[in-house]
C-alpha positions as CSV (number, residue, x, y, z in Angstrom):
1,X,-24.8,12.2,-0.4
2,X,-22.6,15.3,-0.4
3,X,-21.5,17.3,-3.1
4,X,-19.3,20.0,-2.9
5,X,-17.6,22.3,-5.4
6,X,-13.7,20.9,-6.4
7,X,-11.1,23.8,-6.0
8,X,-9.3,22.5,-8.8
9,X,-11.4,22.1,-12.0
10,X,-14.3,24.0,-10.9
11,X,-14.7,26.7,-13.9
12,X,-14.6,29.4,-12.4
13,X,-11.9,31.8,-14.1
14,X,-11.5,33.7,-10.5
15,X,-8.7,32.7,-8.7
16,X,-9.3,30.8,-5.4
17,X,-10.0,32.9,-2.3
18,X,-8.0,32.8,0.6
19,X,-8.1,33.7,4.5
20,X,-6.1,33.4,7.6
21,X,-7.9,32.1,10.4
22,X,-7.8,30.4,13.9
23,X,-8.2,26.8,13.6
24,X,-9.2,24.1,16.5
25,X,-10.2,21.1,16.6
26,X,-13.7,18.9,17.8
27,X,-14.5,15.6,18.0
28,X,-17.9,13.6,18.3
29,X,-17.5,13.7,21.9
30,X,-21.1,14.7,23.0
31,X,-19.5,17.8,25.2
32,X,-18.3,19.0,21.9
33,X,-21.6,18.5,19.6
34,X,-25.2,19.0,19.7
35,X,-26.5,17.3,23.3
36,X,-28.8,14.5,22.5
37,X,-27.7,14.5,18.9
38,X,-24.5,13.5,18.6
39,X,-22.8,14.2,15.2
40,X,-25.8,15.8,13.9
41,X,-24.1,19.2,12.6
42,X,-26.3,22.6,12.3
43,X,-27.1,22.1,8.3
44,X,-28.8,18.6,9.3
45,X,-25.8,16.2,8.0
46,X,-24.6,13.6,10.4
47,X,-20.9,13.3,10.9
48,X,-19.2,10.2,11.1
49,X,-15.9,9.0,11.7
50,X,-13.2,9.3,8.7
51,X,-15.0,12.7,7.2
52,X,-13.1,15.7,6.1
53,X,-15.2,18.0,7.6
54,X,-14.9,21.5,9.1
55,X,-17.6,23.8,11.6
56,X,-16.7,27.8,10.2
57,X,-17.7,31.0,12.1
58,X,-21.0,32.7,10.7
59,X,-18.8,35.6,9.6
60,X,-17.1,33.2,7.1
61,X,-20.6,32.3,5.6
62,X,-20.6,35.6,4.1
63,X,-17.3,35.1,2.8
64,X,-18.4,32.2,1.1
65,X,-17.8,29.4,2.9
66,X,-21.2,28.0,2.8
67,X,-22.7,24.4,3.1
68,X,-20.9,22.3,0.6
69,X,-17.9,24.3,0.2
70,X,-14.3,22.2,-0.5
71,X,-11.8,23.8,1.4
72,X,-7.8,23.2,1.6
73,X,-6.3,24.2,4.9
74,X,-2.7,24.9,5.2
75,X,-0.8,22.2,6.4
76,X,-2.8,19.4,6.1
77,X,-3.7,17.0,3.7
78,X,-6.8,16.9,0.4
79,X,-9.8,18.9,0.9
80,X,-12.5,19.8,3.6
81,X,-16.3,20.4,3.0
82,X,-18.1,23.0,5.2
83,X,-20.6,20.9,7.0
84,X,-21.2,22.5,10.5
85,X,-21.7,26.5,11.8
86,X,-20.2,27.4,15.2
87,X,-21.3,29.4,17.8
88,X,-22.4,33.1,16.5
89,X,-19.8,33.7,19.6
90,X,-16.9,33.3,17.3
91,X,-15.2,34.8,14.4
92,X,-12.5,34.2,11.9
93,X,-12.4,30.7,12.8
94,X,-12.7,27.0,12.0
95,X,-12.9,24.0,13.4
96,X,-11.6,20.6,12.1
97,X,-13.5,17.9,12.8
98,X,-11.3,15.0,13.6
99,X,-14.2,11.8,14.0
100,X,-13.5,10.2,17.6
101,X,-9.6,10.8,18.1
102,X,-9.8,13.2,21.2
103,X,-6.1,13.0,21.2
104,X,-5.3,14.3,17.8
105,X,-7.4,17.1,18.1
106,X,-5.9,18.0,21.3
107,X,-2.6,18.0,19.8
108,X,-3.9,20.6,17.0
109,X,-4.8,22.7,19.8
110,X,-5.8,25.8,18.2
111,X,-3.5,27.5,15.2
112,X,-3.2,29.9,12.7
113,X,-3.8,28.6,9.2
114,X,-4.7,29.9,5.6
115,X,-7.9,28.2,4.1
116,X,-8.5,28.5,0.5
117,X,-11.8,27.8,-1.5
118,X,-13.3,28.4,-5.4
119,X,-14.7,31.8,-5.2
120,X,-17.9,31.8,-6.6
């Protein structure tokens, strides 16, 4: 099971942090996962179909988007919990996973957004 820290409610007296960011999208396809394993994401959880899921860039580990973390993303709808790490190629950057709808996630293409998450 997964838990993850609620933006609203949380107890934190901080105010929620916030970032702009380049968002795509990926998809359980296996040229977009881990070869061999696919939907296995680099913490060890297995996506599935129907989660609210996003991959973020190492460099947003450190800004405290770590495994677990709820996240809302500008422009679409509830929350997100950090479940996957991309390539240490990238920075500033997300991805959304979007289950098995290939098409969807080519229509997000890739976009500028504002994440927010509970600062710790």
């Amino acid at each position: 099971m997964i838990t993850a820290t609620l933006l609203a409610g949380c107890g934190s007296s901080e105010a929620p942090k916030s970032l702009e960011v380049a968002a795509t999208a990926y998809t359980l396809a296996e040229s977009e996962t881990k070869k061999g394993n696919v939907g296995l994401a680099a913490w060890g959880d297995q996506l599935e179909p129907g989660m609210k899921a996003i991959a973020v860039s190492r460099d947003l580990i450190d800004e405290g988007l770590t495994h677990g973390t709820a996240v809302k993303i500008e422009g679409l709808p509830g929350e997100y919990v950090v479940l996957d790490k991309m390539n240490r190629r990238w920075t500033n950057k997300i991805d959304i996973f979007m289950g098995t709808d290939r098409k969807q996630a080519r229509e997000w293409g890739r976009q500028t957004v504002t994440i927010q998450w509970a600062a710790d």
